[in-house]
Biopython code that builds the backbone (N, CA, C, O; Angstrom):
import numpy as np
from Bio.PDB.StructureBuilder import StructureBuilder

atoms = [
    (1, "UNK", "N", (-27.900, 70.580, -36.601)),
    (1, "UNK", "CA", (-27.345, 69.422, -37.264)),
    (1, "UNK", "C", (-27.845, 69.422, -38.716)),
    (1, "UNK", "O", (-29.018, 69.578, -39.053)),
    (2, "UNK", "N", (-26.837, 69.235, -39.498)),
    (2, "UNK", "CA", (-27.424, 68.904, -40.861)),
    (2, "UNK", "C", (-28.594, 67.711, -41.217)),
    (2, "UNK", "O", (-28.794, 66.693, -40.554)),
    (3, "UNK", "N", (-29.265, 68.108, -42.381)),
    (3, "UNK", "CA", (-30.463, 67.267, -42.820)),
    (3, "UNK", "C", (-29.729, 65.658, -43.239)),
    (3, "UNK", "O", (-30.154, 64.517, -43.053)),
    (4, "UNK", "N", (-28.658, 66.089, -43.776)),
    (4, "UNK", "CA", (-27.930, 64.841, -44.305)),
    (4, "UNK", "C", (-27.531, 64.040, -43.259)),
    (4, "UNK", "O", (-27.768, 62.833, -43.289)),
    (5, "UNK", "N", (-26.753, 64.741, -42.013)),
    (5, "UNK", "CA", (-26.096, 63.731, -40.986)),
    (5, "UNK", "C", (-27.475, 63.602, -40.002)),
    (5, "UNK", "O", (-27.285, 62.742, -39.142)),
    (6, "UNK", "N", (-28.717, 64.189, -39.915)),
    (6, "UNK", "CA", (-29.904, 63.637, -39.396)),
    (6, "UNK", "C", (-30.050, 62.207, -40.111)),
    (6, "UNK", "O", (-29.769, 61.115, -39.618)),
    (7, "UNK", "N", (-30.356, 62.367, -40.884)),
    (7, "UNK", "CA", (-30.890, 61.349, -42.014)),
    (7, "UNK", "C", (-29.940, 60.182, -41.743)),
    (7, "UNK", "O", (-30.475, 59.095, -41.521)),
    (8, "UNK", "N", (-28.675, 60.251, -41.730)),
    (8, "UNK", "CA", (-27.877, 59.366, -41.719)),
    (8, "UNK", "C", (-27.830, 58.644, -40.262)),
    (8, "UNK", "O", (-27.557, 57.443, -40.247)),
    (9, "UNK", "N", (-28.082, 59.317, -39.038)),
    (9, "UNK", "CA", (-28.127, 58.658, -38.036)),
    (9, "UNK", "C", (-29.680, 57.746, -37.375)),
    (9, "UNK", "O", (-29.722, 56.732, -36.679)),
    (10, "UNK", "N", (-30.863, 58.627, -37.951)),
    (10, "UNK", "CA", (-31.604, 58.203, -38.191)),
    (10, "UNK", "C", (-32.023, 56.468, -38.844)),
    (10, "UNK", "O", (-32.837, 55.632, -38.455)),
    (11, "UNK", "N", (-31.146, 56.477, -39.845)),
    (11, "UNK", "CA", (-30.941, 55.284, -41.195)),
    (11, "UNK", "C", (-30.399, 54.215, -39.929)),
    (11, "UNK", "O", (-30.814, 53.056, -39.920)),
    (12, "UNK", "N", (-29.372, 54.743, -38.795)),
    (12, "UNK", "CA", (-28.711, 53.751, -38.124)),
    (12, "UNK", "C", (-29.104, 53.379, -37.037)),
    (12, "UNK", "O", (-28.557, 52.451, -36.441)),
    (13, "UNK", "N", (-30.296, 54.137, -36.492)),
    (13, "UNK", "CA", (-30.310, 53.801, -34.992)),
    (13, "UNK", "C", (-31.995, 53.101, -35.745)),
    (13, "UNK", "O", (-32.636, 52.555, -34.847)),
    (14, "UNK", "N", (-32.606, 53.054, -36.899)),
    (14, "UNK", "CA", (-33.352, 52.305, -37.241)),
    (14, "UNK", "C", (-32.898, 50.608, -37.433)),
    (14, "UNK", "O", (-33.586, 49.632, -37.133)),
    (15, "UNK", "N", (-31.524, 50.625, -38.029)),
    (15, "UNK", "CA", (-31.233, 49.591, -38.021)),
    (15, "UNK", "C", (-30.850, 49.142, -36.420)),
    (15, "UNK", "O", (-30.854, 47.950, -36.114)),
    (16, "UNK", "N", (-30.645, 49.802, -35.802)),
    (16, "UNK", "CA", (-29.794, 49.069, -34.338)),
    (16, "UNK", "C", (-31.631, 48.598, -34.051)),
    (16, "UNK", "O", (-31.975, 47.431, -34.237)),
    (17, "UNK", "N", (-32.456, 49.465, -33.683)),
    (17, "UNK", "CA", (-34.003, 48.806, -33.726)),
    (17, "UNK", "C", (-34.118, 47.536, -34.347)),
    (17, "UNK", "O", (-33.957, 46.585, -33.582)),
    (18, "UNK", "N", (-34.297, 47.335, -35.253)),
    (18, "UNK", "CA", (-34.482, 46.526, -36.369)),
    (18, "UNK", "C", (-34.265, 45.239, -35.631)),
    (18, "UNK", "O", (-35.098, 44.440, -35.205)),
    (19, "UNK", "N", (-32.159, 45.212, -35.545)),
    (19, "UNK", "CA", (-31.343, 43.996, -35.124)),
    (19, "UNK", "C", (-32.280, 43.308, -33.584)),
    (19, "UNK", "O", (-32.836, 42.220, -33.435)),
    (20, "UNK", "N", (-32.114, 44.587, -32.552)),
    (20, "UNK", "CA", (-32.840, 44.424, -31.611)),
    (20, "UNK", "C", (-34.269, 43.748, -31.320)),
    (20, "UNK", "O", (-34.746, 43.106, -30.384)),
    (21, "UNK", "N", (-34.659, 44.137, -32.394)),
    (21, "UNK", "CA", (-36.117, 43.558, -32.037)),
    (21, "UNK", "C", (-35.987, 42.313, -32.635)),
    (21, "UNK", "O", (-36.800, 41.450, -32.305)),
    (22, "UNK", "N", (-35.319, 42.107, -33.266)),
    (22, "UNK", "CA", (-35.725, 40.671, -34.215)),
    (22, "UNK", "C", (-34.351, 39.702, -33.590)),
    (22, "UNK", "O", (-34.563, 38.517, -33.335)),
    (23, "UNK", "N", (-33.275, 40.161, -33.421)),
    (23, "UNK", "CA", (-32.281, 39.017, -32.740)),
    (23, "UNK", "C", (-32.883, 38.909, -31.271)),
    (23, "UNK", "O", (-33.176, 37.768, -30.913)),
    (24, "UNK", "N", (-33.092, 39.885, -30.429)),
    (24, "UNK", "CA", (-33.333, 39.567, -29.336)),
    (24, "UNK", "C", (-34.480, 39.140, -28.689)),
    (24, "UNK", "O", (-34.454, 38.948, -27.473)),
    (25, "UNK", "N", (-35.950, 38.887, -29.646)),
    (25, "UNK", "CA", (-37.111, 37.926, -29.466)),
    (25, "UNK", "C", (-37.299, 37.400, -30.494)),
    (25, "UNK", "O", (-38.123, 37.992, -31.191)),
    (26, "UNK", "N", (-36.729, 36.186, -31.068)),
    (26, "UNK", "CA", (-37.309, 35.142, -32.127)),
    (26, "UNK", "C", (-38.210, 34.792, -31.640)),
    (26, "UNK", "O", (-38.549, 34.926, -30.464)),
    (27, "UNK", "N", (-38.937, 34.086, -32.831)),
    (27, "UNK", "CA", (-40.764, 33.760, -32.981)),
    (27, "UNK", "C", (-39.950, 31.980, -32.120)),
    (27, "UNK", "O", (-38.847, 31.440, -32.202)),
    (28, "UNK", "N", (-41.021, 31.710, -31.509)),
    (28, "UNK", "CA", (-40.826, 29.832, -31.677)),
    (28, "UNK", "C", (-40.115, 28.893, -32.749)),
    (28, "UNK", "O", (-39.159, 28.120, -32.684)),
    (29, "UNK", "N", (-41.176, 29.373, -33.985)),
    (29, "UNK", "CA", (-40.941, 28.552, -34.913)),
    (29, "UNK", "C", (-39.765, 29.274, -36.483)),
    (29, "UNK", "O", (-39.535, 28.966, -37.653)),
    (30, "UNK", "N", (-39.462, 30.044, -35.764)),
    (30, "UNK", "CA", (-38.522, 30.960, -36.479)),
    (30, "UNK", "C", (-37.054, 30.374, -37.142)),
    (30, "UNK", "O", (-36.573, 29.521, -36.396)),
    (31, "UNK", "N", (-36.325, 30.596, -38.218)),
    (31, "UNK", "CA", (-35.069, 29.754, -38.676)),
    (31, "UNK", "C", (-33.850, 30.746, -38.135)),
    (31, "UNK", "O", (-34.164, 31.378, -37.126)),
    (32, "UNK", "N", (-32.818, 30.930, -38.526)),
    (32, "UNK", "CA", (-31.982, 31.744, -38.885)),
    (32, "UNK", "C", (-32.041, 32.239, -39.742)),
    (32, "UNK", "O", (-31.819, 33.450, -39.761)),
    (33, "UNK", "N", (-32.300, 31.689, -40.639)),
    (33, "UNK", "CA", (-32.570, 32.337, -42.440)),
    (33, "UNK", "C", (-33.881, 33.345, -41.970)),
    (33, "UNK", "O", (-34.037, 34.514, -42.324)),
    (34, "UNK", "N", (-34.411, 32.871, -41.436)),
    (34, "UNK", "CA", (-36.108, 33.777, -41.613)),
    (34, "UNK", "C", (-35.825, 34.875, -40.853)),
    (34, "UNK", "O", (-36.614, 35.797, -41.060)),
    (35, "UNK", "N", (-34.917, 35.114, -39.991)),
    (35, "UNK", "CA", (-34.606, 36.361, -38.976)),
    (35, "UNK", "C", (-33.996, 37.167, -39.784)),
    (35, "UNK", "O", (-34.287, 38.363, -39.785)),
    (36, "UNK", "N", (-32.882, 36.564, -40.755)),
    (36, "UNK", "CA", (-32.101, 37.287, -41.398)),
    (36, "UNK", "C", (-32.918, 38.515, -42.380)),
    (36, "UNK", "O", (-32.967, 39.735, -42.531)),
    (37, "UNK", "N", (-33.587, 37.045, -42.986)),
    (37, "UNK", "CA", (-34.899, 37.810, -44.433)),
    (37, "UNK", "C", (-35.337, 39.127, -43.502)),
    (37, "UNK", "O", (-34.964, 40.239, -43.877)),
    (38, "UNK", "N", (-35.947, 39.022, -42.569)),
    (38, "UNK", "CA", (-36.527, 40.429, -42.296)),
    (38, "UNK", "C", (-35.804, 41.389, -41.770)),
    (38, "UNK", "O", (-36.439, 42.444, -41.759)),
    (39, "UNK", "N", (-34.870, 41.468, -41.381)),
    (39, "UNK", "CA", (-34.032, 42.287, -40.891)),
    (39, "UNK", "C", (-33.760, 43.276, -42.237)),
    (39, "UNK", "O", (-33.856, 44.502, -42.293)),
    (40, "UNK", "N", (-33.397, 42.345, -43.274)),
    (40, "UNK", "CA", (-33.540, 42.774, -44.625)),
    (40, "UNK", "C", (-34.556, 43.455, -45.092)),
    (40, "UNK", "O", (-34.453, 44.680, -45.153)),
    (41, "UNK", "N", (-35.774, 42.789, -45.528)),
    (41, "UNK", "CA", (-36.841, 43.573, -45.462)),
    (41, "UNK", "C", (-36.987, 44.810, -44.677)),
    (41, "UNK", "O", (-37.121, 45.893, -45.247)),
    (42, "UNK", "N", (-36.966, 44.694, -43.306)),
    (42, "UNK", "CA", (-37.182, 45.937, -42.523)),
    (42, "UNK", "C", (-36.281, 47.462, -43.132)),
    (42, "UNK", "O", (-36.742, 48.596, -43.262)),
    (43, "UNK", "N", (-34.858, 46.958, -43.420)),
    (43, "UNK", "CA", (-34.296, 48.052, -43.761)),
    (43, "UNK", "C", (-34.235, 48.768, -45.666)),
    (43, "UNK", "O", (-33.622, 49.706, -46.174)),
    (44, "UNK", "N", (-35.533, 47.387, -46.392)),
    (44, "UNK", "CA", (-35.691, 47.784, -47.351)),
    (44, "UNK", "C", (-37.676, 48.927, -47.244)),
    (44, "UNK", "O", (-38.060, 49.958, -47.797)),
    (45, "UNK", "N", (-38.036, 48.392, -46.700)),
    (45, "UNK", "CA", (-39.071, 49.024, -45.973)),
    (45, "UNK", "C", (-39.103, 50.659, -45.865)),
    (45, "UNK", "O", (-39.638, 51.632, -46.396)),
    (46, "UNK", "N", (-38.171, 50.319, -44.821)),
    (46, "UNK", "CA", (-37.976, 51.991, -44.064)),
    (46, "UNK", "C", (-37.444, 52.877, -45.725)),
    (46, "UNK", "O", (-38.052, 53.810, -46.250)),
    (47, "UNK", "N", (-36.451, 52.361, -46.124)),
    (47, "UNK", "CA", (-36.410, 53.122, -47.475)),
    (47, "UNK", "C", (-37.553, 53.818, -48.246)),
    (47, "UNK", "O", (-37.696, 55.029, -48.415)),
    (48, "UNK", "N", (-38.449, 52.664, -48.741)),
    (48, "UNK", "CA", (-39.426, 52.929, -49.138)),
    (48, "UNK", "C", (-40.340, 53.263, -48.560)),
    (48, "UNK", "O", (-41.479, 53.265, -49.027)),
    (49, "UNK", "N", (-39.985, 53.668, -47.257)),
    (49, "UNK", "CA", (-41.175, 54.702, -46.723)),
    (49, "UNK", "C", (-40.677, 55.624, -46.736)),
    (49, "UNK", "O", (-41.381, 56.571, -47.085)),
    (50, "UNK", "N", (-39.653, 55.839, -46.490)),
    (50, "UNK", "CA", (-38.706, 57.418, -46.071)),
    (50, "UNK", "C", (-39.293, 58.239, -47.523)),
    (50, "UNK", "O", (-39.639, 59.420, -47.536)),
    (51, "UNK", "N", (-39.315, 57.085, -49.002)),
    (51, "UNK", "CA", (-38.913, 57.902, -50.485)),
    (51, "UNK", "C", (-40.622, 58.100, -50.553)),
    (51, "UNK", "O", (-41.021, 58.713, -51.544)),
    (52, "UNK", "N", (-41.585, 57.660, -49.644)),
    (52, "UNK", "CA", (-43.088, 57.905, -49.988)),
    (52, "UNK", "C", (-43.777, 57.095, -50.900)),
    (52, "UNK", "O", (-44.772, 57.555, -51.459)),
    (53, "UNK", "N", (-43.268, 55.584, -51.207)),
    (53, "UNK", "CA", (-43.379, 54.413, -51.988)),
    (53, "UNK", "C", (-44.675, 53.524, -50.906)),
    (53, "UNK", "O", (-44.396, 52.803, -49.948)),
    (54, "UNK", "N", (-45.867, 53.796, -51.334)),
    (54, "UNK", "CA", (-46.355, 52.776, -50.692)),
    (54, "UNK", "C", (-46.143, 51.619, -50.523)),
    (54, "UNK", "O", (-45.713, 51.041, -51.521)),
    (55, "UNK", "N", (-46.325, 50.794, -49.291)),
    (55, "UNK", "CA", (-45.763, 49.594, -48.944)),
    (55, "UNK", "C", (-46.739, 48.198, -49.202)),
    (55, "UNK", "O", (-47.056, 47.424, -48.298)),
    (56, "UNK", "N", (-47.000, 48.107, -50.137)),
    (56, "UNK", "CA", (-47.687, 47.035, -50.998)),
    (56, "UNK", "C", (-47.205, 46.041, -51.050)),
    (56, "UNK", "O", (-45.982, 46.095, -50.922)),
    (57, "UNK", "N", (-47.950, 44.288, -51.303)),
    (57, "UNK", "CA", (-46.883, 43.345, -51.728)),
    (57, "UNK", "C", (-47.119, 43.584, -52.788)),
    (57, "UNK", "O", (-47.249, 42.415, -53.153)),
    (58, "UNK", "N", (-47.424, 44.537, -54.267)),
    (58, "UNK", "CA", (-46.861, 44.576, -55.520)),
    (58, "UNK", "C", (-45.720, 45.393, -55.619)),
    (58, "UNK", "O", (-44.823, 45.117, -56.415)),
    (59, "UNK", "N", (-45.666, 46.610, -54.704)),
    (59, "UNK", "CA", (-44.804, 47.400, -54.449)),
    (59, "UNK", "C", (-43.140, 46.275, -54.379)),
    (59, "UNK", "O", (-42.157, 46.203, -55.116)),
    (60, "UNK", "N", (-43.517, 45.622, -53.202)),
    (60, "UNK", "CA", (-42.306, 44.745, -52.348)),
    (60, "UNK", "C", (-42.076, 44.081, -53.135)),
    (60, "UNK", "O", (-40.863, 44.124, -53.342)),
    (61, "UNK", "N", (-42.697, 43.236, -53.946)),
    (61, "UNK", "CA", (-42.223, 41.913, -55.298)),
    (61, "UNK", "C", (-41.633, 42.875, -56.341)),
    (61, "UNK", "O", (-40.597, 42.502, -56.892)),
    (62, "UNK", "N", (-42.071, 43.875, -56.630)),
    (62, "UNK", "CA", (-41.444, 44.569, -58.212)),
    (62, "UNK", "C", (-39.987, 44.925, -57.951)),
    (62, "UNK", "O", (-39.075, 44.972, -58.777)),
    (63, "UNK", "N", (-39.930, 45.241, -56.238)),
    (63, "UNK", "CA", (-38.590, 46.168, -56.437)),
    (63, "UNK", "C", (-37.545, 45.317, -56.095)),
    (63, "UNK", "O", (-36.431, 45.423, -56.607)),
    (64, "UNK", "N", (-37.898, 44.287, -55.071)),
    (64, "UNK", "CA", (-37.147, 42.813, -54.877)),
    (64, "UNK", "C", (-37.132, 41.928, -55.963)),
    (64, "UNK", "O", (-36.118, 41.233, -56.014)),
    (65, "UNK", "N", (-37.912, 41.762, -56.795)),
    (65, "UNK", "CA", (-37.671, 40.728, -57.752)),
    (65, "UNK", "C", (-38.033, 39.450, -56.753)),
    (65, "UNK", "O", (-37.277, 38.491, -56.594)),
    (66, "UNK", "N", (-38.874, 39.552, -56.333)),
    (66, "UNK", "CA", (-39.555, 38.123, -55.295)),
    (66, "UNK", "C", (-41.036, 38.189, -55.834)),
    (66, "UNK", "O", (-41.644, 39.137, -56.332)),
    (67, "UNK", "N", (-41.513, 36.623, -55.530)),
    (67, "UNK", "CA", (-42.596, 36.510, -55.891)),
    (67, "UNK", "C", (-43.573, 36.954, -54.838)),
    (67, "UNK", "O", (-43.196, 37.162, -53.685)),
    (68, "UNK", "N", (-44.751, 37.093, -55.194)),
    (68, "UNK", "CA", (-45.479, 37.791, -54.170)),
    (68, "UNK", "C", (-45.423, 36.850, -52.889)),
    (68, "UNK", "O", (-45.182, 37.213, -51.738)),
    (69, "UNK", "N", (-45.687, 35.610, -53.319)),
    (69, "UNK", "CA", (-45.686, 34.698, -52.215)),
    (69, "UNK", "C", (-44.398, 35.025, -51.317)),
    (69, "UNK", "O", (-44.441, 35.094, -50.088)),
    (70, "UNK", "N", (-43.037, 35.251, -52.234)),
    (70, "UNK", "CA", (-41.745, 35.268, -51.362)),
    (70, "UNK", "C", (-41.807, 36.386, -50.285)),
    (70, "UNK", "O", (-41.392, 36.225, -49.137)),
    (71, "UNK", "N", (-42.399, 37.614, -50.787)),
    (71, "UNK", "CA", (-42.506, 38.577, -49.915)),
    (71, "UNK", "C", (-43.473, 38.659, -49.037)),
    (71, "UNK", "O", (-43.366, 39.187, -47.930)),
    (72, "UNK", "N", (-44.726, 38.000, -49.616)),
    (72, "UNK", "CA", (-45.072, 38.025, -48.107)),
    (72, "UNK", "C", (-45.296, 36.828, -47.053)),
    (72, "UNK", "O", (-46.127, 36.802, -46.146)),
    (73, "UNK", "N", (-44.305, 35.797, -47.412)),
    (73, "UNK", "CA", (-43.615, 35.331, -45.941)),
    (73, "UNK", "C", (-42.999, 35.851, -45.227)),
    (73, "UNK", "O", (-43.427, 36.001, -44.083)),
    (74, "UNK", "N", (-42.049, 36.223, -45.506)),
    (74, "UNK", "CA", (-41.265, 37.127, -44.909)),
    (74, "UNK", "C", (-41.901, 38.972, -44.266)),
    (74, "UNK", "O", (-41.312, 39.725, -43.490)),
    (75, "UNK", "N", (-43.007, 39.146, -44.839)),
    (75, "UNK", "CA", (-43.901, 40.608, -44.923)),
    (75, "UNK", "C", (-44.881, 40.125, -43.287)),
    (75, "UNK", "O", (-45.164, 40.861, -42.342)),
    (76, "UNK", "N", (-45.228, 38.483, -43.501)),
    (76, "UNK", "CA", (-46.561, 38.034, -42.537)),
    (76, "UNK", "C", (-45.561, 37.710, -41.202)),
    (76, "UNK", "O", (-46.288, 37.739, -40.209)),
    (77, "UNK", "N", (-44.480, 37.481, -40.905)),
    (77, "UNK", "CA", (-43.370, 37.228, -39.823)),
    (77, "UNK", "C", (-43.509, 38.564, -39.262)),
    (77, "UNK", "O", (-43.912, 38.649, -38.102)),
    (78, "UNK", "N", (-43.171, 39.861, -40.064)),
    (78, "UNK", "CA", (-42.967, 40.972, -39.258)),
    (78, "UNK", "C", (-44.494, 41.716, -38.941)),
    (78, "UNK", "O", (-44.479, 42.557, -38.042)),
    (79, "UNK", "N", (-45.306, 41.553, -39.366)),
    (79, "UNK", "CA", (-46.557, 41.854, -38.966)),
    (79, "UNK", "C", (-46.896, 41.369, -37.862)),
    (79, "UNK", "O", (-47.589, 42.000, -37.064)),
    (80, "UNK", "N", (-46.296, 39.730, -37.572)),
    (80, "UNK", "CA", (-46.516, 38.758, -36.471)),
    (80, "UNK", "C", (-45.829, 39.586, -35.241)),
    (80, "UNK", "O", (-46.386, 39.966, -34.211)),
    (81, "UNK", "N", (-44.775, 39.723, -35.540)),
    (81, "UNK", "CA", (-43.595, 40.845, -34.778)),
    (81, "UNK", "C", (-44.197, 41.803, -33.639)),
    (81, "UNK", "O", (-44.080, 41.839, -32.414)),
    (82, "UNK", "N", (-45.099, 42.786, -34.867)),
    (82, "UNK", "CA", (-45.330, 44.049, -34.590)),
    (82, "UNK", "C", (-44.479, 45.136, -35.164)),
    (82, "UNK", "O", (-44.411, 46.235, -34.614)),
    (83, "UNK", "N", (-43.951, 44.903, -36.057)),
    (83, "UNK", "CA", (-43.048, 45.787, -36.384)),
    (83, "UNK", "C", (-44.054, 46.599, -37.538)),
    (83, "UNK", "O", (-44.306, 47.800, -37.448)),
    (84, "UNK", "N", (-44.429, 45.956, -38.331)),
    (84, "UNK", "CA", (-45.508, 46.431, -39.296)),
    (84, "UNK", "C", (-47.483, 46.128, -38.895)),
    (84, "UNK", "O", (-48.053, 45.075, -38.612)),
    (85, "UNK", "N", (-47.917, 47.231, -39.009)),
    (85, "UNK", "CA", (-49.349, 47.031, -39.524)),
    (85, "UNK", "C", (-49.636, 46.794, -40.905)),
    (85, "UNK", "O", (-48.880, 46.999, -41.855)),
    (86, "UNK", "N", (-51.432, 46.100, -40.935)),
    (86, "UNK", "CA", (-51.581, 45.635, -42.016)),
    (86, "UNK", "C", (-52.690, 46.262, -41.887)),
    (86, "UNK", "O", (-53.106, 46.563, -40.769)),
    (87, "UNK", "N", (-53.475, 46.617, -43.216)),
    (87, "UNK", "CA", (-54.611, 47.499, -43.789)),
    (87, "UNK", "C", (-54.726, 46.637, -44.963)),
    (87, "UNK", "O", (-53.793, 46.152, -45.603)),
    (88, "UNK", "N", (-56.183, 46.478, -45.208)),
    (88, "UNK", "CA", (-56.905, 46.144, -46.183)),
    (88, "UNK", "C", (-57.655, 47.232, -46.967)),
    (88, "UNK", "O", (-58.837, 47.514, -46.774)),
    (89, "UNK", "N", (-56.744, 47.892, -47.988)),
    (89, "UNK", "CA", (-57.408, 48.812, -48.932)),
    (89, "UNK", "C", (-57.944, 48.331, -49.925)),
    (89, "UNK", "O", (-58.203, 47.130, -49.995)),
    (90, "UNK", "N", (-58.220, 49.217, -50.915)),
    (90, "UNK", "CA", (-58.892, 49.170, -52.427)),
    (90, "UNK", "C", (-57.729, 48.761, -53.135)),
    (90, "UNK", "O", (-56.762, 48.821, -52.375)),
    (91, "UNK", "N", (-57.390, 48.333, -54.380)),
    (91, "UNK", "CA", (-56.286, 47.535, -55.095)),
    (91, "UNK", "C", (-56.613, 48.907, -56.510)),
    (91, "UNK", "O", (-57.535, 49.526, -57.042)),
    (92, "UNK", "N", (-54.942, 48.733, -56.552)),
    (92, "UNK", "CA", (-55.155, 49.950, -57.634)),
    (92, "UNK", "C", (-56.182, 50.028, -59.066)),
    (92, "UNK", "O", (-56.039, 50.909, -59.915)),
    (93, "UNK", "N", (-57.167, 49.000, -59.144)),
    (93, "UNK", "CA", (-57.800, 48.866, -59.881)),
    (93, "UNK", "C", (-59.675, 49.777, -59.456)),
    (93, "UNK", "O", (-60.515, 50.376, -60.128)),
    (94, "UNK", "N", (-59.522, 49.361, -57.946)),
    (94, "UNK", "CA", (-60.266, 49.928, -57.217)),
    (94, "UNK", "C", (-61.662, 49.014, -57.179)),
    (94, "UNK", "O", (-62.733, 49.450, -56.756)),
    (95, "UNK", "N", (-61.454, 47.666, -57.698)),
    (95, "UNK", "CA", (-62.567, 46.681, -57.486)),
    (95, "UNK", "C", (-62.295, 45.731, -56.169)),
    (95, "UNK", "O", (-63.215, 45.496, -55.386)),
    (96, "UNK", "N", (-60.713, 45.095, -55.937)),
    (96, "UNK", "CA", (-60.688, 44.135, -54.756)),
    (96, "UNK", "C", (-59.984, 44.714, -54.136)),
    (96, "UNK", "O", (-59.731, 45.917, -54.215)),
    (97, "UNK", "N", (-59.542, 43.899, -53.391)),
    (97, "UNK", "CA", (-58.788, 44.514, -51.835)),
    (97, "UNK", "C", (-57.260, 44.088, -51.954)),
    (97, "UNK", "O", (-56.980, 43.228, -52.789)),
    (98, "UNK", "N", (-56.282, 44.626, -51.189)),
    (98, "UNK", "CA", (-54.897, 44.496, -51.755)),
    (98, "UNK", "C", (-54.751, 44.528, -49.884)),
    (98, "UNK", "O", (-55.705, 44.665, -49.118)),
    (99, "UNK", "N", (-53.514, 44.387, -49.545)),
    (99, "UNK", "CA", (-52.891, 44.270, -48.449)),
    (99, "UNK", "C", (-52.045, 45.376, -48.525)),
    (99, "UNK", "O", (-51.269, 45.400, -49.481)),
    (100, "UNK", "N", (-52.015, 46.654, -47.415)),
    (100, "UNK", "CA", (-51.071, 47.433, -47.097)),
    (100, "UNK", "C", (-50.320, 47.599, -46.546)),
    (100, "UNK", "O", (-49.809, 46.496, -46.740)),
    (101, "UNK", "N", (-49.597, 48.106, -45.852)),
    (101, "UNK", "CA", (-48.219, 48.082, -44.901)),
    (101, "UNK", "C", (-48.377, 48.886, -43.985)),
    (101, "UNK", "O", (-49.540, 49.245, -43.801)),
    (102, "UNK", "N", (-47.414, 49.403, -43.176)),
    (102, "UNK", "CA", (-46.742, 50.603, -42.614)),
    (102, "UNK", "C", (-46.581, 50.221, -40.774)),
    (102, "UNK", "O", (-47.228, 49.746, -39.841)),
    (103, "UNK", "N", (-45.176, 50.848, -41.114)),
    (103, "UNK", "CA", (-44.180, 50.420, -39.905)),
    (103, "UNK", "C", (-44.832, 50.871, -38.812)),
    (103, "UNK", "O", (-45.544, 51.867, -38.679)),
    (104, "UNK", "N", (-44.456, 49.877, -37.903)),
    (104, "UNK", "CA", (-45.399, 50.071, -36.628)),
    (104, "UNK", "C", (-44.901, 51.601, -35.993)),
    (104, "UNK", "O", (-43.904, 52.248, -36.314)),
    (105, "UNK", "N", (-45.977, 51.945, -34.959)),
    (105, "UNK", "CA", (-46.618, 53.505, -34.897)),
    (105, "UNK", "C", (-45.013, 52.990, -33.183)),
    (105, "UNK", "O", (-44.042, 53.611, -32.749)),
    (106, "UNK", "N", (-45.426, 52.091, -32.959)),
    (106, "UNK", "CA", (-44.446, 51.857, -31.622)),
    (106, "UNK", "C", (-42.762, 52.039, -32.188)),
    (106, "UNK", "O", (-41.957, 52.786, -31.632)),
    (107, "UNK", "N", (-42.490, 51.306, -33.232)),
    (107, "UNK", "CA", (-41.331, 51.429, -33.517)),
    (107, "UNK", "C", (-41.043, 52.578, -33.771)),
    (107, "UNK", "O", (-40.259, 53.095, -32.975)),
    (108, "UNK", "N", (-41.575, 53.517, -35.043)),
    (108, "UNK", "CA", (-41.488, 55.011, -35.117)),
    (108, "UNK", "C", (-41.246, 55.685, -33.376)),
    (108, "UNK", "O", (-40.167, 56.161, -33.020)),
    (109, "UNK", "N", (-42.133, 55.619, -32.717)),
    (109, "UNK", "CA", (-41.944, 56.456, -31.586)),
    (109, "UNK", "C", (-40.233, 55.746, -30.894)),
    (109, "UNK", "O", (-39.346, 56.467, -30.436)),
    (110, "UNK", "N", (-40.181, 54.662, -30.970)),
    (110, "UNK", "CA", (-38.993, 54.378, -30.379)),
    (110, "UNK", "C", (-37.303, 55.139, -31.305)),
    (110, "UNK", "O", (-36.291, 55.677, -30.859)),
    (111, "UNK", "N", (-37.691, 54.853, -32.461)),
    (111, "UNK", "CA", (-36.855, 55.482, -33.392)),
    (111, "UNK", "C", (-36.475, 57.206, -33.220)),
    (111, "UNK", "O", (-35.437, 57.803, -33.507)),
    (112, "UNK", "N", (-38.007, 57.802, -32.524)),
    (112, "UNK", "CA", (-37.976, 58.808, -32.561)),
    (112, "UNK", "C", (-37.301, 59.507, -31.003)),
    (112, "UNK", "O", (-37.245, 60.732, -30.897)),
    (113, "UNK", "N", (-37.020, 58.980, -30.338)),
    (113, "UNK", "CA", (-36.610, 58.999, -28.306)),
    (113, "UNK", "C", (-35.122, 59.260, -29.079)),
    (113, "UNK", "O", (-34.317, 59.593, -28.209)),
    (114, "UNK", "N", (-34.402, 59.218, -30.584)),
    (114, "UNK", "CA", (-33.129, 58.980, -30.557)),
    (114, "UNK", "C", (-32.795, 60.156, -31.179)),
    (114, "UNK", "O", (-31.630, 60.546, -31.251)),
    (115, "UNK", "N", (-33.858, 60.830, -31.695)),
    (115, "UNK", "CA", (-33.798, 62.193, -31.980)),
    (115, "UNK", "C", (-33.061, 63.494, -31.565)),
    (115, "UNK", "O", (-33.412, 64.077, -30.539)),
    (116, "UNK", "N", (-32.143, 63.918, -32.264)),
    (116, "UNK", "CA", (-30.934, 64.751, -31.021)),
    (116, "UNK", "C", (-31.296, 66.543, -31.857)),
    (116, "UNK", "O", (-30.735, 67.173, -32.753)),
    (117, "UNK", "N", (-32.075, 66.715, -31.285)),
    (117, "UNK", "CA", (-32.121, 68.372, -31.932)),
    (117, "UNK", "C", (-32.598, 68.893, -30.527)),
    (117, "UNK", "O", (-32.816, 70.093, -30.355)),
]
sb = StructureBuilder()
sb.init_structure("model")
sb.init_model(0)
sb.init_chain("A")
sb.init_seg("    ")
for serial, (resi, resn, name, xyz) in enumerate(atoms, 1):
    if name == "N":
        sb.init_residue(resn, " ", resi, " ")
    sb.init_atom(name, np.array(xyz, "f"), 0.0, 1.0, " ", f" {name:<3s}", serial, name[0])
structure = sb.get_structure()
């Protein structure tokens, strides 16, 4: 199979994940709007992991044009999830601590069962 039509089915059965996990267990206190936001997020995410963009909330505010706060409401929902882990690194300054990302190790493996080679 080509790298391109990998890539491309890949891109889709992440999103069918995505829909799945988040339409079919809302939080309690969850909106419609707030399900939507991450579904969004999630498939802006995976981008920026696929391109090797660390997953930062300075990263997530610069490229959204959201305030840090905006992103990580919507960033602290899917962590709640499980969809993302969170890491407390060094901040590119290398004095305080910054908040990191990266898509949960469960979702990857599920993403990966869809793998056709």
């Amino acid at each position: 199979m080509t790298r391109v039509l990998r890539s491309h089915l890949q891109n889709v059965a992440f999103s069918g994940l995505v829909l799945q996990e988040i339409l079919d267990r809302p939080l309690d206190d969850e909106t419609p709007q707030a399900r939507l936001k991450e579904i969004g997020m999630m498939t802006v995410l995976y981008a920026m992991s696929q391109a090797h963009q660390p997953l930062t909330l300075t990263n997530i505010s610069e490229l959204l044009k959201l305030t840090r706060s905006g992103a990580k409401e919507t960033v602290d929902l899917l962590v709640r999830r499980g969809l993302l882990n969170e890491t407390m690194v060094k901040n590119s300054m290398g004095r305080g601590t910054a908040r990191k990302f990266e898509i949960s190790k469960e979702l990857l493996d599920k993403l990966r069962s869809f793998d056709t080679e």
